[in-house]
C-alpha positions as CSV (number, residue, x, y, z in Angstrom):
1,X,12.3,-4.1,38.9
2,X,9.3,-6.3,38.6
3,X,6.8,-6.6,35.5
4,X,3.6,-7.4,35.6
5,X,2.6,-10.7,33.5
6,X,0.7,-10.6,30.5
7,X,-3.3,-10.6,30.4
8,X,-3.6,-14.5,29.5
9,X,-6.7,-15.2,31.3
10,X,-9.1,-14.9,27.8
11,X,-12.2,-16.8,28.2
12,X,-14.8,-17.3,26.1
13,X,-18.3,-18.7,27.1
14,X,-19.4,-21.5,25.2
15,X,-22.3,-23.8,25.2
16,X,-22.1,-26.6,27.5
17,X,-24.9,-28.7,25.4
18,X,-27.0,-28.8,22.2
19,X,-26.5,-27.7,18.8
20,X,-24.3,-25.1,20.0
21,X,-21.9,-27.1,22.7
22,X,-18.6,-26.2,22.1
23,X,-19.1,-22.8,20.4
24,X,-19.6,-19.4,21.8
25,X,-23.4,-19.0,21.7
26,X,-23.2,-15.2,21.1
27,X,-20.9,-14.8,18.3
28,X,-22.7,-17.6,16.4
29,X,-26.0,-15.9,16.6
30,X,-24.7,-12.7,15.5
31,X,-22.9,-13.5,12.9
32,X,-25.7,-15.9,11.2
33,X,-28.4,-13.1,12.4
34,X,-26.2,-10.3,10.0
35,X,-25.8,-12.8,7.1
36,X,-29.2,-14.7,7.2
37,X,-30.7,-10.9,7.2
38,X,-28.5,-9.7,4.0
39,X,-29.9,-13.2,2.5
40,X,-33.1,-12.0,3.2
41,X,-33.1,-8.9,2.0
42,X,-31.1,-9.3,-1.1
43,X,-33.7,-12.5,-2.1
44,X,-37.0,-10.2,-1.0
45,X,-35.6,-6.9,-2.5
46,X,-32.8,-7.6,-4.8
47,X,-32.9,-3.6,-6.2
48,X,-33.2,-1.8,-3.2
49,X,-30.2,-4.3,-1.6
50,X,-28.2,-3.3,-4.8
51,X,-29.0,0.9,-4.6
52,X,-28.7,0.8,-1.4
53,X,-25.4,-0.9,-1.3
54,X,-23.8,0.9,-4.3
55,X,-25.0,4.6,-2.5
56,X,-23.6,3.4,1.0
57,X,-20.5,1.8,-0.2
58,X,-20.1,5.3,-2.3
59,X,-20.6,7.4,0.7
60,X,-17.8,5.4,2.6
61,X,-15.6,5.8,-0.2
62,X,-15.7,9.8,0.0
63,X,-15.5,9.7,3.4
64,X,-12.7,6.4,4.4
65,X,-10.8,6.2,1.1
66,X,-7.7,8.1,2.8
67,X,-7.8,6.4,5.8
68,X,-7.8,3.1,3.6
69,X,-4.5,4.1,2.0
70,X,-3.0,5.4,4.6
71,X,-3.5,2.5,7.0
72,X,-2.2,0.6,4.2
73,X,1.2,1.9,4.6
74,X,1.4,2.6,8.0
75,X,0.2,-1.6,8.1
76,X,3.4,-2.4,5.7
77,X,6.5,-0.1,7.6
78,X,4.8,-1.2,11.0
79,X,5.9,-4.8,9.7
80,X,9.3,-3.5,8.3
81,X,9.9,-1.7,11.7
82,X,9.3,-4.8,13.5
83,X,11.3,-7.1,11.1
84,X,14.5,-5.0,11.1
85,X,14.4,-4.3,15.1
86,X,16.9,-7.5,16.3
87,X,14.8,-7.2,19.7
88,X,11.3,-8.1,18.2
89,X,12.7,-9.8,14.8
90,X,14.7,-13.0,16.5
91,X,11.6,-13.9,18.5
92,X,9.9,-17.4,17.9
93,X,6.5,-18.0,18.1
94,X,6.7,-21.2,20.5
95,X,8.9,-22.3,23.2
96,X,12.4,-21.3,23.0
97,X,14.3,-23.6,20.3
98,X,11.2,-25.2,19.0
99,X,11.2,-26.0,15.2
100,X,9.2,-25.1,12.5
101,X,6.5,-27.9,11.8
102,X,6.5,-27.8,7.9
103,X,9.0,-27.6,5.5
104,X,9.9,-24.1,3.7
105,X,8.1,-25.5,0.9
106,X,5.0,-27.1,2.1
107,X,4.7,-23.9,4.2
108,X,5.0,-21.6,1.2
109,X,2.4,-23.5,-0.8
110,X,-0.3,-23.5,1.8
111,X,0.3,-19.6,2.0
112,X,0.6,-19.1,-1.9
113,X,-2.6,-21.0,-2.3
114,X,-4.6,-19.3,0.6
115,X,-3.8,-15.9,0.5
116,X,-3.9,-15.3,-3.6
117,X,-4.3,-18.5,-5.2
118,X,-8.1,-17.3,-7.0
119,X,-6.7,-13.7,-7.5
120,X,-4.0,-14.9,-9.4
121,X,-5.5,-16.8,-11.5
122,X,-8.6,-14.7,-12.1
123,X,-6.0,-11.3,-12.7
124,X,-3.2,-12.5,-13.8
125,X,-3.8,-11.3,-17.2
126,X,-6.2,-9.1,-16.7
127,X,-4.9,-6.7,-14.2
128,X,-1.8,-6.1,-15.8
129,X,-4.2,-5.1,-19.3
130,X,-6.6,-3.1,-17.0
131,X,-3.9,-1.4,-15.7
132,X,-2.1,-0.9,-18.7
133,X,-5.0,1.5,-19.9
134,X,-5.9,3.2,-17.2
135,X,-4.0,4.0,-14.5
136,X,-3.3,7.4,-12.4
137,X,-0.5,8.7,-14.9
138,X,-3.0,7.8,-17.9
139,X,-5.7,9.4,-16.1
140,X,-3.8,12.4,-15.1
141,X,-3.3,12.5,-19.3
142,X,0.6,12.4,-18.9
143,X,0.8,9.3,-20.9
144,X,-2.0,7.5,-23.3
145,X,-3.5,3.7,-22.1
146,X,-2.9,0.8,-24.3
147,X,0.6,2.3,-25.7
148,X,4.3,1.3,-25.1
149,X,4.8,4.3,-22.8
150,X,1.5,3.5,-20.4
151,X,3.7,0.2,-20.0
152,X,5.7,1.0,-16.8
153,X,3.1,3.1,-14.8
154,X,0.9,0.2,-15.3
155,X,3.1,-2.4,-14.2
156,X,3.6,0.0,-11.4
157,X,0.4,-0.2,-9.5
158,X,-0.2,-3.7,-10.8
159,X,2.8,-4.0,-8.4
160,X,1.2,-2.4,-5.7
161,X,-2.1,-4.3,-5.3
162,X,-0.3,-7.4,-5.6
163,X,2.6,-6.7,-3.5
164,X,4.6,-5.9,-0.4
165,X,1.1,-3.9,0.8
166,X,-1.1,-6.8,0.1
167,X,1.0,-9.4,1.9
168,X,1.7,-6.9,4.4
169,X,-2.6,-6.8,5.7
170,X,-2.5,-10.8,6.0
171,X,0.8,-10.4,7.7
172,X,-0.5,-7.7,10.6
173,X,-3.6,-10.3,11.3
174,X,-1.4,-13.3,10.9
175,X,1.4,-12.1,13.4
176,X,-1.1,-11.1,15.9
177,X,-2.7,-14.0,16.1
178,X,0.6,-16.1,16.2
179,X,2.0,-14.6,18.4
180,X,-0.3,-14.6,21.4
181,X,-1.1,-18.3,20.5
182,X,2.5,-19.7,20.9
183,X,4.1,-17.1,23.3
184,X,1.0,-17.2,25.7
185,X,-1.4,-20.2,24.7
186,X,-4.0,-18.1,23.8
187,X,-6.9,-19.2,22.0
188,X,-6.3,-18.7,18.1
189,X,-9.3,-16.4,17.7
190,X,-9.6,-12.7,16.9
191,X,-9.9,-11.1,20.1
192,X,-6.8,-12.5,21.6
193,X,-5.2,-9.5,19.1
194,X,-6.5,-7.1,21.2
195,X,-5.6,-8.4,24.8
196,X,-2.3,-6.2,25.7
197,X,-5.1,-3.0,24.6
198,X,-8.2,-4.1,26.6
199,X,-7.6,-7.2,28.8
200,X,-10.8,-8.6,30.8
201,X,-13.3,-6.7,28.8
202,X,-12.5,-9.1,26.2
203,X,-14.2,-11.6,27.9
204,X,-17.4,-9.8,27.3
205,X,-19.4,-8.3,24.9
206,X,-16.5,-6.3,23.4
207,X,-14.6,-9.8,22.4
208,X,-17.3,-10.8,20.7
209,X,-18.1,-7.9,18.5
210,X,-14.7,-8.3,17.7
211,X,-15.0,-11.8,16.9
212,X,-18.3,-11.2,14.9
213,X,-16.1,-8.6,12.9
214,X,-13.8,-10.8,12.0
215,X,-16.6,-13.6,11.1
216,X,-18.5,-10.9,8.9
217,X,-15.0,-9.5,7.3
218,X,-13.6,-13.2,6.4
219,X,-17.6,-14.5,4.8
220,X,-17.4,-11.2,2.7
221,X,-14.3,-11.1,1.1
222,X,-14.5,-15.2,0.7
223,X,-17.5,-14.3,-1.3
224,X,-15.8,-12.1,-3.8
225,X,-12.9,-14.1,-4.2
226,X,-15.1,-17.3,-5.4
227,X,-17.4,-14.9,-6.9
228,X,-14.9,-13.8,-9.2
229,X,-13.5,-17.4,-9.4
230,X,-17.0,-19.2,-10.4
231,X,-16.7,-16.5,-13.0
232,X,-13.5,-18.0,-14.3
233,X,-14.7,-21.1,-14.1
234,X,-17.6,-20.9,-16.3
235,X,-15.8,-19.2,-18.6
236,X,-12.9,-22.1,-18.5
237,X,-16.0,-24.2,-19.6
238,X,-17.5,-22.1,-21.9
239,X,-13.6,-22.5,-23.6
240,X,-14.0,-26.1,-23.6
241,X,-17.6,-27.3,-23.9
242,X,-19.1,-24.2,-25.5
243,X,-22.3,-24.5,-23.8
244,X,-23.8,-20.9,-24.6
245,X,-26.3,-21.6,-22.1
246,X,-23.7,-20.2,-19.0
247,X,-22.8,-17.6,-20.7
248,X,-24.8,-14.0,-21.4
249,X,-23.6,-13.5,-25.5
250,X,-25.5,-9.8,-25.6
251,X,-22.6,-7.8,-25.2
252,X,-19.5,-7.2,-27.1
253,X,-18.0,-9.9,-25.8
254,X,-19.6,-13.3,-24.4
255,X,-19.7,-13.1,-20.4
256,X,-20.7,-15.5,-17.6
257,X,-24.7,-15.1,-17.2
258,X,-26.4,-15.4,-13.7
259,X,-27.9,-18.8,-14.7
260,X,-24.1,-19.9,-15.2
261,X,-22.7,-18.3,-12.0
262,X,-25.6,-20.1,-9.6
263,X,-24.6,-23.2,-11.8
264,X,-20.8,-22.7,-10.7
265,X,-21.5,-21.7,-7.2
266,X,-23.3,-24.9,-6.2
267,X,-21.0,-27.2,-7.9
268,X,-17.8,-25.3,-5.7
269,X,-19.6,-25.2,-3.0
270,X,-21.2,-28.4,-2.9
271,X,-17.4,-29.8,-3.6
272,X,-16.1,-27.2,-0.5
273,X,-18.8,-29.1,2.0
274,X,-18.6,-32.4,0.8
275,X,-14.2,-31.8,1.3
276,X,-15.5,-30.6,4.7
277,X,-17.7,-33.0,6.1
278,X,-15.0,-35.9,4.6
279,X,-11.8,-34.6,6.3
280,X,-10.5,-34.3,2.8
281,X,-9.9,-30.7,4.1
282,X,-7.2,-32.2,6.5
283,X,-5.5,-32.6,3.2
284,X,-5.2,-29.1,2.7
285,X,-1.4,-29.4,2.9
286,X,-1.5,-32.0,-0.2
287,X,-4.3,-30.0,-2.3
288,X,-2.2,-26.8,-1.6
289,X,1.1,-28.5,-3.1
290,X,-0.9,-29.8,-6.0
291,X,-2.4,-25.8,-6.9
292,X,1.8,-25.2,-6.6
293,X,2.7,-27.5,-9.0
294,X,0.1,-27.0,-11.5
295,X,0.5,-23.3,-11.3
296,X,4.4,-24.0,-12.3
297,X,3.3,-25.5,-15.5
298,X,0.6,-23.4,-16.5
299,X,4.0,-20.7,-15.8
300,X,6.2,-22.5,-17.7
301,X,3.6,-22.4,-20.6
302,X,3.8,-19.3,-20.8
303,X,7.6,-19.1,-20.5
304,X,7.9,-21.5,-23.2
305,X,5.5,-20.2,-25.5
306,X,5.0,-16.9,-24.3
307,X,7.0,-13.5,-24.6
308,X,9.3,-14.4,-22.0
309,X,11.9,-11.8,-22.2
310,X,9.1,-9.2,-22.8
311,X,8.3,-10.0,-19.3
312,X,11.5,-10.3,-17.5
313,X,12.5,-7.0,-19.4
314,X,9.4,-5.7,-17.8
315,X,9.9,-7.3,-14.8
316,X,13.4,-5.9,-13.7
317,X,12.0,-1.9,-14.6
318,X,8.5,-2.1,-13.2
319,X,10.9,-3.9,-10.2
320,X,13.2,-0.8,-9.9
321,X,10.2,1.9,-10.7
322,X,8.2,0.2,-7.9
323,X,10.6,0.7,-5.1
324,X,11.3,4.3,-6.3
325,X,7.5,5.3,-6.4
326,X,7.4,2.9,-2.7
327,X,6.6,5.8,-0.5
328,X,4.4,7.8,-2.7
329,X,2.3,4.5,-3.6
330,X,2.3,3.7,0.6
331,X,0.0,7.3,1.5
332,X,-0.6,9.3,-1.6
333,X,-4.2,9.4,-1.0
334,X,-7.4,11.4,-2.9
335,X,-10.3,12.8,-1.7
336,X,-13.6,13.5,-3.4
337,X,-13.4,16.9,-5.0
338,X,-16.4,19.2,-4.4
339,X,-18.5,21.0,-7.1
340,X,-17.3,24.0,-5.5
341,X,-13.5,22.9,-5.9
342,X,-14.0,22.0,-9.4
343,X,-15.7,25.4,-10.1
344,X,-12.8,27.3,-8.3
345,X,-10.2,25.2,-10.7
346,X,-12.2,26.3,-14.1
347,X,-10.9,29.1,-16.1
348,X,-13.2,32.0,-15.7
349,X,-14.6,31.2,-19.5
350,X,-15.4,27.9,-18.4
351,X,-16.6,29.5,-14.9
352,X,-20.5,29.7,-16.3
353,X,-20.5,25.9,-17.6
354,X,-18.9,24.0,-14.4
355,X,-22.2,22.0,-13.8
356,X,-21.9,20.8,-17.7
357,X,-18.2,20.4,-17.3
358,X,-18.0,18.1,-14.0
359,X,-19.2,15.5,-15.2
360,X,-16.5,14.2,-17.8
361,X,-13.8,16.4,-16.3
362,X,-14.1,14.4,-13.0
363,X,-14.9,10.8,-14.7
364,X,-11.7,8.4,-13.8
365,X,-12.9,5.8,-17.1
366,X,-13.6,8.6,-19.3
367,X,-10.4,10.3,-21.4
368,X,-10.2,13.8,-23.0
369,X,-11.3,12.9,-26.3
370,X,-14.7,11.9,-24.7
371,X,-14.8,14.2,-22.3
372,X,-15.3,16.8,-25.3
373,X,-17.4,14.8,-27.9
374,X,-20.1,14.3,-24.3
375,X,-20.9,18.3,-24.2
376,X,-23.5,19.9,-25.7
377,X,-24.3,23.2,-26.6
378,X,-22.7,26.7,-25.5
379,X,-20.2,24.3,-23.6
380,X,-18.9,22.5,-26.5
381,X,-18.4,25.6,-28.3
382,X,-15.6,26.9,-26.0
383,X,-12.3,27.4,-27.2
384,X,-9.6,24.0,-27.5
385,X,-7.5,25.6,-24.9
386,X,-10.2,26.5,-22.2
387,X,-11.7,22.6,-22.5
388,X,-8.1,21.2,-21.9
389,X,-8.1,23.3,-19.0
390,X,-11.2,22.4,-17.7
391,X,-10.3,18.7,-17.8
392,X,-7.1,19.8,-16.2
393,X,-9.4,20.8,-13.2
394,X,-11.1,17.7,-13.0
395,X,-7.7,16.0,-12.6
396,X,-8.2,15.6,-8.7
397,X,-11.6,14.0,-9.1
398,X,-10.5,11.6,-11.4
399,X,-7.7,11.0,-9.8
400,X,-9.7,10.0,-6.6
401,X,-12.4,8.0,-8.8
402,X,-9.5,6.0,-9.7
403,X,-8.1,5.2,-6.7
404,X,-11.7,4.3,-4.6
405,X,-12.3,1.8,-8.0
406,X,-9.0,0.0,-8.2
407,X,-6.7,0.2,-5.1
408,X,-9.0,1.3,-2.1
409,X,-11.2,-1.8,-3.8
410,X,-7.8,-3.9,-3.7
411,X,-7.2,-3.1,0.1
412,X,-10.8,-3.1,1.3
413,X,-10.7,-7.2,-0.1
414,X,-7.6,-8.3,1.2
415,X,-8.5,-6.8,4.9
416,X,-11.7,-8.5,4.5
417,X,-10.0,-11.9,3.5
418,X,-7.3,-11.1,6.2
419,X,-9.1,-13.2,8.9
420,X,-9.2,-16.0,6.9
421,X,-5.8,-15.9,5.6
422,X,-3.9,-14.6,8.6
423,X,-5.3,-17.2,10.9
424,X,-4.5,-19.9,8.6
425,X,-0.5,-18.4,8.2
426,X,-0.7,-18.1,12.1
427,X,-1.6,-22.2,12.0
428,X,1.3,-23.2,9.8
429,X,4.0,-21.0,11.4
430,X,4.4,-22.0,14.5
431,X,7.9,-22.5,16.1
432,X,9.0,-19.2,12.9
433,X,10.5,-16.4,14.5
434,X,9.2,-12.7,13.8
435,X,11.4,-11.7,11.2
436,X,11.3,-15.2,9.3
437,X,7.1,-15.1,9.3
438,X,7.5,-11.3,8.3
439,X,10.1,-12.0,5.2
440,X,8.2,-14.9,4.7
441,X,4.8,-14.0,4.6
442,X,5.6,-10.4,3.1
443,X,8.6,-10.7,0.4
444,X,8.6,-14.2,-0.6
445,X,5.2,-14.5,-2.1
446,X,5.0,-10.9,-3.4
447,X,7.8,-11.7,-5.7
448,X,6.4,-14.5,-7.3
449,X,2.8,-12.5,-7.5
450,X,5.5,-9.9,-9.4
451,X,6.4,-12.8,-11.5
452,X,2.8,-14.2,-12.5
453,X,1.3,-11.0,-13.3
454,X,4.5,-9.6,-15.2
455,X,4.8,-13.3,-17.6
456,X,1.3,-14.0,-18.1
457,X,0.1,-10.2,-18.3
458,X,3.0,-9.4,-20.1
459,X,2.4,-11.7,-22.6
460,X,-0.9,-10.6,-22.9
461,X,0.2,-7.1,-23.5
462,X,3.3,-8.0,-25.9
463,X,0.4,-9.8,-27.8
464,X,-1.7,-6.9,-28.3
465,X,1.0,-4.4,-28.6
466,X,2.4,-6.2,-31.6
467,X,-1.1,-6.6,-33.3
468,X,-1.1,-10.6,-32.7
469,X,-4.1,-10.8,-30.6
470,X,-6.3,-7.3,-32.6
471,X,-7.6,-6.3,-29.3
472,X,-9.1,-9.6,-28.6
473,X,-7.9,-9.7,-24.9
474,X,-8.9,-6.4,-24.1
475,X,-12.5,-6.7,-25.5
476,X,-12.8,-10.0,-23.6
477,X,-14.4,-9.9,-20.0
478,X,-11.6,-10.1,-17.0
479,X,-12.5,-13.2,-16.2
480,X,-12.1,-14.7,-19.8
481,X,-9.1,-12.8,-20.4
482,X,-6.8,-15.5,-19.7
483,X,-7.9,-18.0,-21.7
484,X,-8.4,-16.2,-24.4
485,X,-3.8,-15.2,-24.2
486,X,-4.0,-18.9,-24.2
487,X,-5.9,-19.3,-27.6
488,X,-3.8,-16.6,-29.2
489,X,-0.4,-18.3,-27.3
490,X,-0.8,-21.8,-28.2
491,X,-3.8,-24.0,-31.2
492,X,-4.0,-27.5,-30.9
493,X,-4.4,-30.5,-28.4
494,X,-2.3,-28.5,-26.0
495,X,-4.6,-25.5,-25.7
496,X,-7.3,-28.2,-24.8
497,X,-4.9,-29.5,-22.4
498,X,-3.9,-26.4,-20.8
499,X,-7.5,-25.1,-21.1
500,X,-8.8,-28.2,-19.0
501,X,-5.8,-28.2,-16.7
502,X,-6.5,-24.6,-15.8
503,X,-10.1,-25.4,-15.3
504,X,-8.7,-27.8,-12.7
505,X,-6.3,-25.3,-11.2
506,X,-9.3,-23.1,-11.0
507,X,-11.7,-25.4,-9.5
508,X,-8.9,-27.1,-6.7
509,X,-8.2,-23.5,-5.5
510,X,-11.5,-22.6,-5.0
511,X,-12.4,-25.5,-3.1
512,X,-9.5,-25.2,-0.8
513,X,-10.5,-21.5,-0.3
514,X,-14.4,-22.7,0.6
515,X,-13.1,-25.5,2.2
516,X,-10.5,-22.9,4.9
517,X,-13.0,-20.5,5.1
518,X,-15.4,-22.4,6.4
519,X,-13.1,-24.1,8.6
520,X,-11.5,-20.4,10.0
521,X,-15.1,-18.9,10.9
522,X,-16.1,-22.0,13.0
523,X,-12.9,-21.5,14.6
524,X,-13.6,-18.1,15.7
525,X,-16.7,-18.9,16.6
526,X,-15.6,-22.0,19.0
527,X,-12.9,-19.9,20.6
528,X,-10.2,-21.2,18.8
529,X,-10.8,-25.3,19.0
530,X,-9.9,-26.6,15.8
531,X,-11.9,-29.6,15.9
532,X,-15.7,-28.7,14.9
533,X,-17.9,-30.9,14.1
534,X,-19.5,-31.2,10.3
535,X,-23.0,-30.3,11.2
536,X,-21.5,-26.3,11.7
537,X,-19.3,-26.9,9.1
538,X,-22.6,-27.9,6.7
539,X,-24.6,-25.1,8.1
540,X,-21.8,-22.3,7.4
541,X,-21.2,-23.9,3.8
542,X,-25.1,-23.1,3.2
543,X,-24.7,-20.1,4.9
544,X,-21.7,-18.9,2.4
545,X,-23.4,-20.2,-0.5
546,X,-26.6,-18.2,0.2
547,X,-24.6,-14.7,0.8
548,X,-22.6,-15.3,-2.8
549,X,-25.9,-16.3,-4.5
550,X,-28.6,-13.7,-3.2
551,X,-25.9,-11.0,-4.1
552,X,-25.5,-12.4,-7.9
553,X,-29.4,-11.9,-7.9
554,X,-29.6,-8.7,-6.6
555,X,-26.7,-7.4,-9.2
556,X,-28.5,-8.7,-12.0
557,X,-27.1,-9.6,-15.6
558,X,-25.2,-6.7,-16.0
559,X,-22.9,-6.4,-13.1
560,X,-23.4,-9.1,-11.3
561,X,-20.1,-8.9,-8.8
562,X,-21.1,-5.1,-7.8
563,X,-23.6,-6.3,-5.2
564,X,-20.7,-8.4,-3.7
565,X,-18.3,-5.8,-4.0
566,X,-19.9,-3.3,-2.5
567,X,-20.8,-5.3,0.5
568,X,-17.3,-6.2,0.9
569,X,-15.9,-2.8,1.0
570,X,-18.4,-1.9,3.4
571,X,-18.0,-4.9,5.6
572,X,-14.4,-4.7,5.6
573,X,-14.2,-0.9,7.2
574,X,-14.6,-1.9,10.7
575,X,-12.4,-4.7,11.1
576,X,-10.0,-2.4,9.5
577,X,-10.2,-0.4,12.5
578,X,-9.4,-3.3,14.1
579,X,-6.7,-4.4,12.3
580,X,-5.3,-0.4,13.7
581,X,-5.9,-1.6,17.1
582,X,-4.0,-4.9,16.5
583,X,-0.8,-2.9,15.3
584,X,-0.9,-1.1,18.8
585,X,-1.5,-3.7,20.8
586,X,1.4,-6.0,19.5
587,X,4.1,-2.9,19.4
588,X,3.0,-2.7,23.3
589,X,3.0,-6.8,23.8
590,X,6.3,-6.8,21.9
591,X,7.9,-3.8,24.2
592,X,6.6,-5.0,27.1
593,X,7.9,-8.9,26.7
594,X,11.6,-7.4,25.8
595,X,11.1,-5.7,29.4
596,X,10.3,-8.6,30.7
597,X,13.5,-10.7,29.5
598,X,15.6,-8.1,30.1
599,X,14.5,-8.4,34.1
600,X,15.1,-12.7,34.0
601,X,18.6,-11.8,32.2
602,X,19.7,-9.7,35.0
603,X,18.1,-11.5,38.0
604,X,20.2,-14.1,36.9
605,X,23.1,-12.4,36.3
606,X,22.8,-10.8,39.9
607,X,22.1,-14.6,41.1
């Protein structure tokens, strides 16, 4: 029996002169036309961008924060399924027999540093204290935040936003991609996921909303992750200069202002072009190795002078309590819970008082203690008993308020920085086979993320639980929180050292970040051709600095990521749709291609 070849025929228009020659006309002028309008509007009306934002972002969350979890884990076993099969897990991605064309450990750094590289540094301390006091078993009131026993459960979903599911949403883009470019010599753009699904009409209009989804998805969640690492970076200078001009000192603790962030952001950016336009970005190999080896020391710091077997202790049972709680973690998803739900929850003493209730019953950052000292009047006066079981009622709401702020935040950013990251894993894996990339991409890194977060965070922790640091590291903002372990770690010329060195580390892996980015959505747009020239690459860099720095502004002083958070989350729903679509299509690519061999083998068997 014969099989039909694969759909390989993918074209994609591009402009034959001008400005634009080489790139597909289309996609360019969408994806600037979404991006120059956000600009615009968060520039011209910074407030009404912000509500507007924060109220739609909101709405989505009520509505798509299941289908974020969920498609989560179906994205992680779909990867597992395909890695275990022997018919899909031995195939390479390249001719038969060809090799791998960077070293195990060259190829592990350039993933390391592209995929979490920022993250890491920016949460390594303080996700692990975030989660410490407050997470879903703190919230449900079974154990208190900030004690010994809040330890594992924290660890737990610290675990969980770091791990096998994070990896797992590069992975699914990265494997697509891959694949079709070095089994079919397909162009190494976004569409070409989707070819086994929807063939020719990929050549049209549908191929390039795709595209332009992918374009949209990759400059968002770029933005957050150097918005949160300018962040770190002014507050690495703060440690060292103490310039108090960066930094907003109104609040509890000092914080990077506005002023300082734009500051930050031009200097990285104008770094990212200037690598650009040079070809130092053909270096990324070199920088990425560099990031490695200065992450290792700033590790072995901590091993050295941290609490070291603290961390491996917690290490081995957040390990074993991770892979117990693996399933639940994958789809235990929250919905909003209604007024009317909550009312139907209350105690009929409480019945009369739900409106007053709601509130702090529902309130994921809230606790019980302040859940009663916020009510007023007849509702304050009910009995001890009836107010614990009114919180008790809220537990669902909370549970779900929880969940949309940390983890459905988590997964909305690494789908949106998926583009980036899996096309760059799909450029340095060429001639891997299925289950090597999969192990690879998946299990490898997420160990070491398990590493990071559990010996600097767990330091961090062991610090405050045994009264050393007085609640200085919780108090401090998240992205100060490291170097302030450092300062309660380590005095002398050697906090200076590590300070600066980290400041460094900081400013390298947000350059190489800028620096791919840019590189990734000029490859979409030219249909795959990896050789742009540095007048796109300047226009995108401008283009990337004005999204990051008209959504500071329209946060304002107080919260100035929210405007870029929000945006992200929203941005990143429709190429997660897409991401859906790319599961199916390579499940049906990878069935159909096993068909297909098995036909050669036995035509030439029969021959």
């Amino acid at each position: 029996m014969s099989h039909k070849p694969p759909f390989t025929a993918l074209e994609i228009r591009k402009a034959a002169t001008g400005f634009y020659q080489g790139h597909s006309l289309e996609i360019a002028l969408l994806s600037k036309g979404i991006m120059v309008a956000l600009v615009i509007w968060a520039l011209v009306w910074p407030a009404n961008a912000n509500g507007v934002l924060g109220s739609l972002n909101w709405a989505l969350l009520e509505g798509f924060n299941s289908f974020y979890i969920i498609i989560v884990g179906f994205f992680t076993f779909f990867l597992l399924v395909v890695a275990i099969l022997p018919q899909t897990g031995k195939r390479i991605m390249g001719t038969p027999g060809e090799k791998p064309e960077f070293s195990n450990f060259s190829w592990f750094s350039m993933m390391f540093g592209a995929g979490l590289g920022v993250g890491l540094m920016v949460f390594a301390t303080a996700e692990p204290l975030g989660l410490w006091g407050s997470n879903p078993e703190v919230v449900a009131g079974a154990v208190a935040g900030n004690t010994e026993e809040a330890l594992t459960s924290g660890f737990r979903y610290t675990f969980l936003h770091y791990g096998f599911h994070a990896w797992a949403i590069y992975v699914v883009t990265g494997l697509s991609l891959a694949y079709y470019a070095y089994t079919r010599d397909m162009p190494l753009t976004i569409r070409a996921a989707l070819t086994p699904l929807f063939g020719r009409l990929l050549n049209g209009f549908l191929g390039h909303v795709v595209d332009v989804l992918g374009v949209v998805a990759t400059i968002l969640g770029v933005s957050v992750t150097i918005g949160y690492g300018v962040s770190q970076f002014i507050d690495g200078l703060y440690a060292i200069t103490g310039m108090e001009w960066m930094m907003d000192m109104s609040g509890d603790a000092p914080a990077p202002a506005t002023v300082g962030l734009i500051a930050g952001l031009l200097v990285i950016m104008g770094l990212s072009i200037l690598s650009a336009v040079s070809g130092v970005g053909r270096g990324v190999k070199y920088l990425s190795n560099l990031n490695l080896v200065l992450s290792i020391i700033l590790l072995l710091t901590f091993v050295v002078f941290g609490s070291f077997l603290f961390a491996m202790t917690t290490y081995a049972t957040a390990m074993v309590d991770y892979i117990l709680h693996f399933l639940s973690l994958s789809f235990g998803a929250y919905g909003p819970q209604s007024a009317a739900d909550f009312a139907a929850a209350l105690p009929s003493e409480a019945a009369p008082f739900a409106d007053a209730l709601r509130g702090g019953a529902t309130n994921a950052w809230g606790s019980f203690d302040g859940f009663v000292s916020g009510l007023e009047g007849d509702a304050a006066a009910l009995p001890a008993e009836t107010l614990a079981a009114a919180y008790a009622a809220g537990e669902q709401g909370r549970q779900f308020g929880w969940q949309a702020g940390w983890t459905t935040f988590y997964w909305a950013w690494w789908i949106a920085f998926s583009p980036f990251v899996g096309l760059f894993l799909a450029r340095i894996s060429k001639g891997r086979t299925v289950r090597e990339f999969i192990i690879g991409c998946v299990i490898a890194p997420a160990l070491v993320c398990f590493a990071w977060m559990t010996i600097l965070g767990g330091t961090a922790i062991d610090l405050e639980l045994t009264g050393g640091a007085d609640g200085a590291i919780i108090g401090a903002s998240n992205t100060a929180k490291l170097f302030v372990t450092l300062g309660n770690m380590i005095e002398g010329g050697l906090l200076s050292g590590i300070t600066i060195m980290c400041v460094v580390l900081i400013m390298t892996f947000l350059v190489t970040s800028a620096d791919s980015g840019i590189l990734v959505m000029n490859t979409i747009m030219s249909g795959g051709d990896q050789n742009i020239g540095n007048k796109h690459k300047i226009v995108w860099g401008l283009i990337l600095t004005a999204v990051i720095g008209a959504l500071l502004l329209a946060a304002g002083e107080n919260n100035p990521m929210d405007a870029l958070r929000n945006a992200m989350i929203i941005g990143a729903l429709p190429f997660t749709i897409v991401m859906g679509l790319m599961c199916i299509a390579l499940a049906k690519a990878l069935y159909r291609d096993g068909l297909r061999d098995k036909a050669v083998t036995a035509a030439e068997a029969a021959e």
